[in-house]
N, C-alpha and C positions, 0 to 999 in steps of 0.2 A: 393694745388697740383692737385687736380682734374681741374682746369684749363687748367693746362701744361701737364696733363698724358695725355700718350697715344704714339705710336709710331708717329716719324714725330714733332708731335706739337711744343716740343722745335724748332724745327728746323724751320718752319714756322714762328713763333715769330721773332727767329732770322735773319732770314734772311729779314723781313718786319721790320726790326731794322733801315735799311739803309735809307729808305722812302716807298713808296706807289710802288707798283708793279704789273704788270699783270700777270695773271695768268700763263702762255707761258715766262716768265721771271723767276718764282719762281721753274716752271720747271727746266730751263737750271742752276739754281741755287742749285737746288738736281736736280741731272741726276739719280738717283738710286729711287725714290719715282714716283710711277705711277700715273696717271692721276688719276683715279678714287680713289686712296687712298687721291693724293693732294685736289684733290675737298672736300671733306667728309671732311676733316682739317677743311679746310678754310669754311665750310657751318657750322660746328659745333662753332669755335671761331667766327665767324660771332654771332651765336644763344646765345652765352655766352657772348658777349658785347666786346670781346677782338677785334675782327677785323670787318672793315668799309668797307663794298663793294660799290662801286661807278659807274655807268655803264656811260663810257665815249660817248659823242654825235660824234661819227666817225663812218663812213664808210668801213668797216662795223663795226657796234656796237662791243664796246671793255667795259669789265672792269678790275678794278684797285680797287687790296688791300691794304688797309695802316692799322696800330694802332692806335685804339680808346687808349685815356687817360691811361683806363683800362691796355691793351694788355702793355702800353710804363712802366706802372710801375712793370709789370713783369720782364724786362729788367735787373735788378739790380740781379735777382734772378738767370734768366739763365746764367748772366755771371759770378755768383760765380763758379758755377756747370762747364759752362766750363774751368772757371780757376785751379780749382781742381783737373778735369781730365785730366788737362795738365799735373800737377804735377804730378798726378798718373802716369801717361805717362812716365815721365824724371825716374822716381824707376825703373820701369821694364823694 
């Protein structure tokens, strides 16, 4: 769980679920999570093995997150939790 804890971080996983992302992408993907909170995510899962930053050779310099091995077998986990709280969702 200390992997996944934290506000956001589920949500960062999941959404780097799809593939490899730039950072300006994962943005417009939570519109509600601010920049300096998304950075500090992805520096943190970065430091913890879950997430692979990539600094792309463009003009100007871009990078690009994706899921280490790591990060992809959490996967299983967050979509129980969001399965759950769907349900919990349909009761109330």
């Amino acid at each position: 769980m200390s992997l996944i804890g934290g506000a956001w971080t589920p949500n960062v996983i999941w959404h780097l679920s799809a593939g490899p992302r730039r950072f300006g992408e994962l943005r417009a993907d939570m519109p509600r999570i601010s920049a300096k909170v998304l950075s500090a995510r992805l520096k943190t899962l970065e430091q913890r093995g879950v997430v692979r930053r990539r600094e792309l050779p463009t003009s100007p310099p871009s990078v690009e997150y994706a899921l280490t091995e790591l990060g992809a077998e959490l996967l299983p986990a967050i979509r129980a939790i969001v399965e759950v709280g769907a349900r919990l969702k349909q009761l109330h």
